[in-house]
DODOKOL-438709 format. One record per residue: residue in one letter; y, z negated, x of N, C-alpha, C, CB in turn. Coordinates in pm, whole numbers, plus 50000, padded with zeros to 5 digits. Atoms other than C-alpha are relative to their C-alpha. Last residue first. Glycine has a CB too. Example, Ala and Ser with C-alpha at 12.3 -4.5 7.8 and 13.67 -1.06 7.14 Angstrom:
<rs>
S498815000649918498944928651367501094992749923500465014250041/A498815000050089495504922051230501205000050090500034987549901/
</rs>
This chain:
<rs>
X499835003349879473864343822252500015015650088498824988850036/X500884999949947473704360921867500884999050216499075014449918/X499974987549908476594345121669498824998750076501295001350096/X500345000249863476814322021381499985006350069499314997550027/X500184986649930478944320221090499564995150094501085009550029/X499925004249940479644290220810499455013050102499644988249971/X500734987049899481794297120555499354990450129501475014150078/X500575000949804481834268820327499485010250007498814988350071/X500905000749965483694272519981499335004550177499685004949899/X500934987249912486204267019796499234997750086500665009250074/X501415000049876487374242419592499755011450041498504995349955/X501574995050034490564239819390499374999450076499655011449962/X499944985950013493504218219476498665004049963500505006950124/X498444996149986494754175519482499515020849949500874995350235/X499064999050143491584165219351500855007149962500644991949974/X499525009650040490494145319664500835000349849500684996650107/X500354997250185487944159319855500754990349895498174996749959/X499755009450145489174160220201500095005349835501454993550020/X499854991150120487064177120477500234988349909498675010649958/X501155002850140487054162220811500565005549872499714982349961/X498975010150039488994179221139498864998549882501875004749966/X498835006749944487434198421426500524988249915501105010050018/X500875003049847483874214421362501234990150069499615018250121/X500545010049942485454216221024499504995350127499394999249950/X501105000849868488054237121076498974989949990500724996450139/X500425011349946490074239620720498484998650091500034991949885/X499165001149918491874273420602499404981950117501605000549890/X498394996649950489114271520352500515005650099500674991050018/X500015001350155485714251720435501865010549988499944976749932/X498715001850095485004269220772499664990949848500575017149955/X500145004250119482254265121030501544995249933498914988950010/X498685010950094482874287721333499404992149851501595012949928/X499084999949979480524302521593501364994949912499845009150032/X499175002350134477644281121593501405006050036500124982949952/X498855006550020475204297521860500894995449888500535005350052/X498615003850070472264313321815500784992050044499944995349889/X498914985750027469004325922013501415004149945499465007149922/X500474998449880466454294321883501045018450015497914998750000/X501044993649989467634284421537500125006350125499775007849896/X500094989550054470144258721552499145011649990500725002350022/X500084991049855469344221521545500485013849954498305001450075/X501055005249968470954202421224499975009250123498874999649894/X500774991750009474844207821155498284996850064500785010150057/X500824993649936477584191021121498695005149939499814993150095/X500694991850009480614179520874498845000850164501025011349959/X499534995049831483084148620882498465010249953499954983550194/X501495003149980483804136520473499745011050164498885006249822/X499954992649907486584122920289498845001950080500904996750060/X499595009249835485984113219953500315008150085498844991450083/X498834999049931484934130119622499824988150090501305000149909/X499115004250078480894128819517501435001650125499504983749931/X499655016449913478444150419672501464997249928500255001150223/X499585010950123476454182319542500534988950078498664994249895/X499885015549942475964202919849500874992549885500894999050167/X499685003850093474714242419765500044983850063499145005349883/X499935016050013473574265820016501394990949921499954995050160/X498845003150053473174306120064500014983949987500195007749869/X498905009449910471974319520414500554991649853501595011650107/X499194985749988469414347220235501504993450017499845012049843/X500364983749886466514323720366501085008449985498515011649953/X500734991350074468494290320149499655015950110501025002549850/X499844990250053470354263920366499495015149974500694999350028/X500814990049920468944233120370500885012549947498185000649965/X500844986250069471254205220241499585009050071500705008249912/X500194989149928472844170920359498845010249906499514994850154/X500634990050129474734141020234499255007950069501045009549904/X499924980949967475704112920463498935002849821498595008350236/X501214992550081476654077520361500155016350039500184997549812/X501525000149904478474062320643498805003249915499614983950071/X500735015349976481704049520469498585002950074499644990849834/X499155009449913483864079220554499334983749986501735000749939/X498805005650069481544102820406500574991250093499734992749868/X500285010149968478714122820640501714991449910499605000650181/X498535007950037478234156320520499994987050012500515001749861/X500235015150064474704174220692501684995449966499094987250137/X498435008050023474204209020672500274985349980500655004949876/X499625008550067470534220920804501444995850009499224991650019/X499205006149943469044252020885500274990449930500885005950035/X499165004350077465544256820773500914998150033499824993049953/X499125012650086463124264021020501074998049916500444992950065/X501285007050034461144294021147500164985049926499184998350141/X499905012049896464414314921076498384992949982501494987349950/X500145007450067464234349420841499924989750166498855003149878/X500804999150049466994368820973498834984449995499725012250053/X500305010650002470284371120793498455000750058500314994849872/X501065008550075471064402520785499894992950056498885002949966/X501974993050049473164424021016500034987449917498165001150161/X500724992150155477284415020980498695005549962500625011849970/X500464986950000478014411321323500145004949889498825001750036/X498424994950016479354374421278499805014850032501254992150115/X499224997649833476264363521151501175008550012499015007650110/X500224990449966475894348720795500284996950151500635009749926/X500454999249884475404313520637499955011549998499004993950037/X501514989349972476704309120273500274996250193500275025749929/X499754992649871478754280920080498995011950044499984989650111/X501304984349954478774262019781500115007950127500175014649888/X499624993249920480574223119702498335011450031500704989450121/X501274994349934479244205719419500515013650065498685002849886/X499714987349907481674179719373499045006350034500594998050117/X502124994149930480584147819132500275012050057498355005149850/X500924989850057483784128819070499575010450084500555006149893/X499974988249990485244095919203498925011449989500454999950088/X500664991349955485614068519023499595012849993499484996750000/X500014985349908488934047819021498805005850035500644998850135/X501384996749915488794016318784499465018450022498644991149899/X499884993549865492464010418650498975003050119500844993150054/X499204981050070492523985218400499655005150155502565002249939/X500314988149858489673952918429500305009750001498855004050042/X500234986650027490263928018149500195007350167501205005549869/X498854991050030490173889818228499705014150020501174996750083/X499425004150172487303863918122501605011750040500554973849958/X500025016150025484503875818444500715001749844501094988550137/X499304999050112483343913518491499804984650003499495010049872/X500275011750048482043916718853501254998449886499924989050123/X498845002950039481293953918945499984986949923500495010749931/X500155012050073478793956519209501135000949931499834987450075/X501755003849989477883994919324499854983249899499424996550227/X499595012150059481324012519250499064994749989500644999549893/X499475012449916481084041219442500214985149943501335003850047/X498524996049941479644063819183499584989150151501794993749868/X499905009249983475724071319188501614999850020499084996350086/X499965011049941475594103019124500514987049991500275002550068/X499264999449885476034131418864499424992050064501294998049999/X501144999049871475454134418501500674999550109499095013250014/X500844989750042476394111018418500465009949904498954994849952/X499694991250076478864086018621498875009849971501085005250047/X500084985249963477744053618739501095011549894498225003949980/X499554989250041478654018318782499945015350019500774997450012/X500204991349886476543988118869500675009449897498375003150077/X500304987550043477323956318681500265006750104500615004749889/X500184993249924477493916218728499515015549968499354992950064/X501094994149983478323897518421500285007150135499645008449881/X500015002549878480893885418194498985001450106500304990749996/X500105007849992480643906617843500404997350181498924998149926/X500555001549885482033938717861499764984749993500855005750115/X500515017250002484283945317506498735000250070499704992349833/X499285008150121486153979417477499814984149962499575007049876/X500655008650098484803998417722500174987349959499034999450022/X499795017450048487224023517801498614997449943501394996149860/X501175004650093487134062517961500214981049993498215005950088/X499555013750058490154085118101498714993149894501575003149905/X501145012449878489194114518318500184988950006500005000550152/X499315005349880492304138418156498924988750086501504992249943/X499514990749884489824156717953500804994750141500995009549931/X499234989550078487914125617807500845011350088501034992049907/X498834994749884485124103217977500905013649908498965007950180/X499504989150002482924090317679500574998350098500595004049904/X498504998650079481694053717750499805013450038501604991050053/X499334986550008478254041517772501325003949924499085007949947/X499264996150098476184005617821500795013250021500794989849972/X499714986449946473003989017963501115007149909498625008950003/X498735003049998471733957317968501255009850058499924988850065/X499425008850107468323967617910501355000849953499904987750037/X499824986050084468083985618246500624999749884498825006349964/X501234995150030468023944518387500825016649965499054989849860/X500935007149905471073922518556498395008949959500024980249961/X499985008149955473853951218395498684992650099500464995749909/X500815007550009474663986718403499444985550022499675004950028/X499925009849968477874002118263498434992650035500834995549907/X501195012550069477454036618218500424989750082498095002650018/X499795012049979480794062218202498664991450023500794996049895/X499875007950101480044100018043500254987950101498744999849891/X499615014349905480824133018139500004990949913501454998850079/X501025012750047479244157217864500274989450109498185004249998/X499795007550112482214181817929499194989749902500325007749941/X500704995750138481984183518268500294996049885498864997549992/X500775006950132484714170118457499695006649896500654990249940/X500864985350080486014193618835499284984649862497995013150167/X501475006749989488634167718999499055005749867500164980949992/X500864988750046492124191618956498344999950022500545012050072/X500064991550144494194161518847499185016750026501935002949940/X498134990250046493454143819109499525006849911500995012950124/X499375004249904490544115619210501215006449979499395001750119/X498834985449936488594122118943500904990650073501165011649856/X500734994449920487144096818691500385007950049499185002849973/X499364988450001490094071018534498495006750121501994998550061/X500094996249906489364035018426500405018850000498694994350036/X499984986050026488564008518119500555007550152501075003049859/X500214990649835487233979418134500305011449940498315001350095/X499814983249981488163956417841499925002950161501695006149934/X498654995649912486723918317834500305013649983499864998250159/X499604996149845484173902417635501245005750008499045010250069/X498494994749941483463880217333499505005350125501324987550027/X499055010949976479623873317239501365006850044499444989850115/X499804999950112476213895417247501364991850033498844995349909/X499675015349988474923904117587500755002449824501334993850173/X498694993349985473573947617612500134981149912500495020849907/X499324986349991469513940317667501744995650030499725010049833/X500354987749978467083912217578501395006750028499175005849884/X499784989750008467593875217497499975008450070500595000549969/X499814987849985464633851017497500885010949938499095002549991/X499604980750160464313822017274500135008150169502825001449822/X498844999150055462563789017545500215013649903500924999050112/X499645006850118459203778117545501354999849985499524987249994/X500435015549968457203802617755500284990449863501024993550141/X499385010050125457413837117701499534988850055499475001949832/X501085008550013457483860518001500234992449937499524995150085/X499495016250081459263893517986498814994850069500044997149789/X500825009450035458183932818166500854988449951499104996950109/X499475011449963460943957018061499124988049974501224998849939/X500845014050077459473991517946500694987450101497765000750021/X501185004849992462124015518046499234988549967499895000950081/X500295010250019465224021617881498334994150010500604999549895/X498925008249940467594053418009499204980049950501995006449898/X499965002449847464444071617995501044992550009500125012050094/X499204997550058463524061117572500375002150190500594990249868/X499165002649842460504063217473500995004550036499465003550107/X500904994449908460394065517086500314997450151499955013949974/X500484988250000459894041817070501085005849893498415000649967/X499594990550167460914013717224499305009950016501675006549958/X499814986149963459143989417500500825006749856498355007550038/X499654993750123458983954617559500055015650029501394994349945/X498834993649963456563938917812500365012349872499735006650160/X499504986850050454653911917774501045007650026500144999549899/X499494990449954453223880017938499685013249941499794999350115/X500654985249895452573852017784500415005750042499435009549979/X499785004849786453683818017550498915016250020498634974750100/X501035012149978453103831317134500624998950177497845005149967/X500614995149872456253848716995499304989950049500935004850102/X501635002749979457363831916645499205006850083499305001749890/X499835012849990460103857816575498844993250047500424995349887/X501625004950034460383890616694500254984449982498685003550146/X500115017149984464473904116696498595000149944501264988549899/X501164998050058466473936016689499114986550042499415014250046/X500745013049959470213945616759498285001849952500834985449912/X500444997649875471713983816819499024987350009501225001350112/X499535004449880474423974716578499094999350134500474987949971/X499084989650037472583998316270501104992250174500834998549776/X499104995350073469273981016354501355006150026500124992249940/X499015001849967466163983916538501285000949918499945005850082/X499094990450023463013981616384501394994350049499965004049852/X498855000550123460533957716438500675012450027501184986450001/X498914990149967456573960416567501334998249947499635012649958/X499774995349880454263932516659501095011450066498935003350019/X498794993249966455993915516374499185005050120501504991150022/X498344997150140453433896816094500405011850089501844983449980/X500175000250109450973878916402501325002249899499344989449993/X498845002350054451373889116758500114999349841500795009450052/X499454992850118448313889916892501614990449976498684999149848/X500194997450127448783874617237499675004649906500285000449978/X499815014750042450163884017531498664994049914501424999249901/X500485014049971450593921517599500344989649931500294996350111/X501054993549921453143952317458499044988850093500785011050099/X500085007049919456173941217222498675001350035500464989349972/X501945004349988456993971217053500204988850090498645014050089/X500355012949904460913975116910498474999050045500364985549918/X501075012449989461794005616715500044995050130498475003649970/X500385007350164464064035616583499334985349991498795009949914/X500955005550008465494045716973499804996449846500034990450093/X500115014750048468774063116963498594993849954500914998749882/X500405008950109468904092317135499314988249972499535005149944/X500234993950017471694085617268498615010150047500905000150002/X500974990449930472964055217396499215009349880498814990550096/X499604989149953476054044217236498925007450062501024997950079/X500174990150104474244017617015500925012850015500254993349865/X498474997049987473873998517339499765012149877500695006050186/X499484994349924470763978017264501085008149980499285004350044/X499074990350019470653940317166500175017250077501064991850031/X499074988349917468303916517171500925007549934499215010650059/X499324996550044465583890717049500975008750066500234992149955/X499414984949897462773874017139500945008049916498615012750050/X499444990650045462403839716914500835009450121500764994249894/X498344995549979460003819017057500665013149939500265002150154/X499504984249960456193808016960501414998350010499655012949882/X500764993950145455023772616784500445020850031501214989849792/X498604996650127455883757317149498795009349910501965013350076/X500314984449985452413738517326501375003049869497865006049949/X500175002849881452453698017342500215013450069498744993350021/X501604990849907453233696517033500544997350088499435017850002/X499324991149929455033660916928499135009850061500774993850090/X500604998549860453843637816666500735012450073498325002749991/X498854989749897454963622116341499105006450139501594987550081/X501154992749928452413612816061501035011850072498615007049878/X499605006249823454893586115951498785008050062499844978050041/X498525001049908453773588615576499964997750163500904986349944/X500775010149922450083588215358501675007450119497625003150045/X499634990749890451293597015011499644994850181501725002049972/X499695007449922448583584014769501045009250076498864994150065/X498495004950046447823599014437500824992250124499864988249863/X499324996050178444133600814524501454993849952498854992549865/X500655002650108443033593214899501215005349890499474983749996/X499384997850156443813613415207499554988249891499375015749933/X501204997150167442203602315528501114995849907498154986749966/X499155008350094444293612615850499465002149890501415002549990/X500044996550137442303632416114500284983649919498355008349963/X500305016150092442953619516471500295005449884501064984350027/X498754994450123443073657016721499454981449936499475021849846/X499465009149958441043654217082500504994349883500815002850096/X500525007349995438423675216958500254986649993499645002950057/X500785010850127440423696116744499264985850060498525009749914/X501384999550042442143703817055499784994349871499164993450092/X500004980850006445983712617212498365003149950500335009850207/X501045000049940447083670117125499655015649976499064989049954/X498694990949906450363657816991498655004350085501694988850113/X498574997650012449013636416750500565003550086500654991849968/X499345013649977448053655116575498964992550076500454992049859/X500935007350112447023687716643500594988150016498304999350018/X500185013049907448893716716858499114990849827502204990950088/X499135004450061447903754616717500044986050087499765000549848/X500285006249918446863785716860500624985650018500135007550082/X500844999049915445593807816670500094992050113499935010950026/X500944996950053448033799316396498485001550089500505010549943/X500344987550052450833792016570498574997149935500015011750115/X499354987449876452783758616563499255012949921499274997850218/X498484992049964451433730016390499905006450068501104994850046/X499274993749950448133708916232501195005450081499915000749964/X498684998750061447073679316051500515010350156500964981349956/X499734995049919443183675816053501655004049972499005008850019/X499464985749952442103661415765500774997150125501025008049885/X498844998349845440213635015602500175016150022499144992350182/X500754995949943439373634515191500544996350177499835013849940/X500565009449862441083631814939498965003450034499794985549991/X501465005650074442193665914758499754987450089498465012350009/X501685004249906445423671814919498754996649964499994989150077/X501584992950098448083686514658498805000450130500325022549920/X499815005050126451663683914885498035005249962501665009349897/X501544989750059452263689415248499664988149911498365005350141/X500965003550136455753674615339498535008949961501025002649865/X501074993950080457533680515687499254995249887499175002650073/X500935010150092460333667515905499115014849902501324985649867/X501635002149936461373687916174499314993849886499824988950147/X500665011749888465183681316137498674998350035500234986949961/X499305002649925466093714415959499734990150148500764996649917/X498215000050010463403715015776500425002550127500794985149953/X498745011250022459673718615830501055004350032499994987650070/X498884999049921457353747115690500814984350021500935011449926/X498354997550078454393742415444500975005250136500834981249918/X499134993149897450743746015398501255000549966499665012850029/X498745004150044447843726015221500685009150114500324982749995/X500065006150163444103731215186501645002249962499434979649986/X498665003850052443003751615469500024995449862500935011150010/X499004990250088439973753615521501044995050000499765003049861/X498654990849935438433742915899500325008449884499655011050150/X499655008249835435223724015780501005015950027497994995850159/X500934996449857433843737915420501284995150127499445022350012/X499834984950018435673716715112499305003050190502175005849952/X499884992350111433623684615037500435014150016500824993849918/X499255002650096435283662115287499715007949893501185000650033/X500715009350083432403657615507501294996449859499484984850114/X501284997050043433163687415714499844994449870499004995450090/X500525001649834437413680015834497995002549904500644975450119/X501495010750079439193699815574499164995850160498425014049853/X501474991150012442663716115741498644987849983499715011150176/X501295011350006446063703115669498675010949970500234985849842/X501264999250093448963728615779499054985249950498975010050088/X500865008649943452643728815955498854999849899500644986350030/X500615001850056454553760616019499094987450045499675010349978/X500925001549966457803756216210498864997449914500234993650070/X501094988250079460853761316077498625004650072500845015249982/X500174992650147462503733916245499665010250008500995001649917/X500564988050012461053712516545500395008049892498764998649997/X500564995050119463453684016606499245013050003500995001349910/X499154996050140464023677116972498845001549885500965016750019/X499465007550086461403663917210500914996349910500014995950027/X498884999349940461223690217484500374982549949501025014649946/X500595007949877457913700717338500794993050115499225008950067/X499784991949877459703702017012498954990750128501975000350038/X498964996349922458793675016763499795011350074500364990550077/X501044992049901457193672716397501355003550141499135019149895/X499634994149950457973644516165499385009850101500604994150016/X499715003849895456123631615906501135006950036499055000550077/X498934991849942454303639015568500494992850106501095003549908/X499495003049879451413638815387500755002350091499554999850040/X498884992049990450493639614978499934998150173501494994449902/X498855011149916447633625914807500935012850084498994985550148/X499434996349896445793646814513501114992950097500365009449958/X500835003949908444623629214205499855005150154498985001649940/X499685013150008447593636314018499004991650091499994995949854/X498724999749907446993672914078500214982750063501555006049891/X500574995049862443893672113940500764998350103499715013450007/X500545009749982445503652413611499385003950151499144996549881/X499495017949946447893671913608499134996150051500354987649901/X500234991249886445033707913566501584982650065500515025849972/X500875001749907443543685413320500395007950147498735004449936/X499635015849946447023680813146498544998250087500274985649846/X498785006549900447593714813148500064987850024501285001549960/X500145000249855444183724113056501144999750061499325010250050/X500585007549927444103699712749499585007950130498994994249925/X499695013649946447563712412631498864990050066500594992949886/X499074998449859446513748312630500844985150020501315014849982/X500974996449865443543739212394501045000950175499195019749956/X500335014549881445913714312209498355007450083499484978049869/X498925011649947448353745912111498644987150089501154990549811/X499714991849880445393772112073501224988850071500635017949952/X500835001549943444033750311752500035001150143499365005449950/X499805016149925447343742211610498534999150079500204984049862/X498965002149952447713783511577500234982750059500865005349893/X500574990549829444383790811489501334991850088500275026050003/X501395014649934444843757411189499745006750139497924998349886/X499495015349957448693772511077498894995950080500294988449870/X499985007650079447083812211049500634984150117498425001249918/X500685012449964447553838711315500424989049901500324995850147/
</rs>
């Protein structure tokens, strides 16, 4: 490229940078504050300018778009004059200046050339969406990959997130409604959990912040039967809020930081323990005693020794614990029966008997039930319920 191409290309690209100034330069500017519906600062909140008809660009473009600070405040830069419509919040569903949920109602602010036009404060009237957010227990197994939030709204950008490596996960900019979260994949220990957005953040699940140690012992004695997938759950005010400790050979399990909170305590697999409300405040909690899942076996014969025969009803075993929860089981056409029930002490009978019978002894052991209650406590092995009838 010769000296004359070369000074030719210089004041071509200097007369569209200074015509594309000069465009600029003729552009006004507008800025304010923007409040909460509460009347705090609004930050990071999108705020727009949209063309009102007669300004040349078509009616509802966007011209200008920004975010405000920290304190709410806001700048939108490069306005063609003209009037406009001054925006905030969501997108579909936005407030208008000055503090109004309609275009109709809205006061468009006329631009002119090089001008900034200031103090265009106002307060929605409607939040710009909330930040939903959570935590789940990154001991539960398996581990969910995603977040859905299900009703409301569209949800513009995030209907779906991903969960991360601490179990947390977070939608920002949620419109006001009703939804309900779900993972996927589905997850049974975390059913869908209806919400309702309004205008505060929303947290979800397992609490975030200092807590307390809980830790405890399952089994009542050292010979209390523990699978080797025994596990601990802590549940709190929702499913959500839900957490899991190992149980180890000796029937020793910790969780390590319990926010403050009301919780229900189980063991899985198994039942419901005994421990229905557990109230975690600011000091640690040693020494939490629940007792393990007993699945006592037994049979039904006659004291003759014929067969069993078949009955028109079902007999029934009922175990009644020392607090007034009974257990009870049918026992099987060829007499045999099975009674899952957690340790305690526990008083035994029997439903009607089949027409022609008598109960002549019900044994656990060396131990009478028909006389004394059956203690489940750890101390020895289990054996199993004889129970014998005789023909009248």
């Amino acid at each position: 490229m010769n000296l004359r191409s070369l000074a030719t290309t210089l004041v071509v690209l200097l007369m569209v940078n200074g015509w594309a100034l000069s465009q600029r330069s003729e552009n006004g500017i507008v800025t304010g504050q923007l409040l909460n519906p509460n009347g705090a600062p609004a930050p990071s909140v999108r705020v727009m300018a949209t063309a009102l008809p007669e300004t040349g660009v078509q009616g509802g473009t966007m011209v200008s778009l920004t975010e405000t600070d920290s304190n709410g405040r806001y700048r939108l830069e490069n306005i063609p004059p003209g009037r406009y419509y001054i925006q905030a919040g969501l997108v579909d569903n936005p407030n208008y200046y000055p503090g109004v949920a309609t275009a109709s109602g809205a006061t468009s602010v006329q631009v002119t050339a090089g001008a900034t036009v200031s103090g265009i404060d106002f307060r929605m009237i409607r939040g710009a969406g909330v930040r939903v957010s959570g935590r789940i227990s990154p001991s539960i197994s398996p581990k969910p990959g995603s977040v859905r939030l299900l009703g409301g709204s569209p949800i513009t950008g995030m209907p779906v997130t991903s969960i991360g490596p601490d179990g947390s996960f977070e939608f920002l900019r949620v419109p006001p409604g009703d939804y309900t979260v779900m993972v996927a994949p589905s997850h049974p220990l975390l059913p869908g959990l209806p919400i309702k957005v309004e205008n505060n953040d929303i947290s979800i699940g397992v609490s975030s912040g200092p807590g307390v140690k809980v830790n405890g012992v399952v089994g009542l004695g050292p010979n209390s039967p523990r699978p080797a997938n025994l596990r601990v759950t802590l549940t709190g005010d929702t499913p959500w809020n839900y957490m899991e400790a190992s149980v180890n050979r000796a029937g020793q399990f910790e969780f390590p930081s319990v926010t403050a909170g009301n919780y229900s305590v189980r063991t899985i697999p198994g039942q419901s323990a005994e421990i229905s409300n557990l109230v975690v405040a600011n000091r640690e909690i040693p020494g939490l005693l629940l007792p393990a899942l007993v699945e006592l076996s037994g049979k039904v014969t006659i004291d003759d020794g014929t067969t069993l025969p078949p009955f028109p009803t079902a007999l029934m075993i009922e175990a009644k614990s020392s607090t007034g929860a009974p257990v009870a089981t049918a026992a099987g056409r060829d007499g045999v029966l099975r009674l899952p029930m957690l340790e305690g002490e526990y008083r035994f009978s029997t439903g009607a008997l089949p027409a022609g019978y008598v109960l002549k002894s019900f044994l656990y052991g060396s131990t009478d039930l028909l006389a004394n209650p059956l203690q489940l406590d750890g101390t020895s092995g289990l054996s199993e319920i004889r129970l014998v009838l005789a023909r009248k």
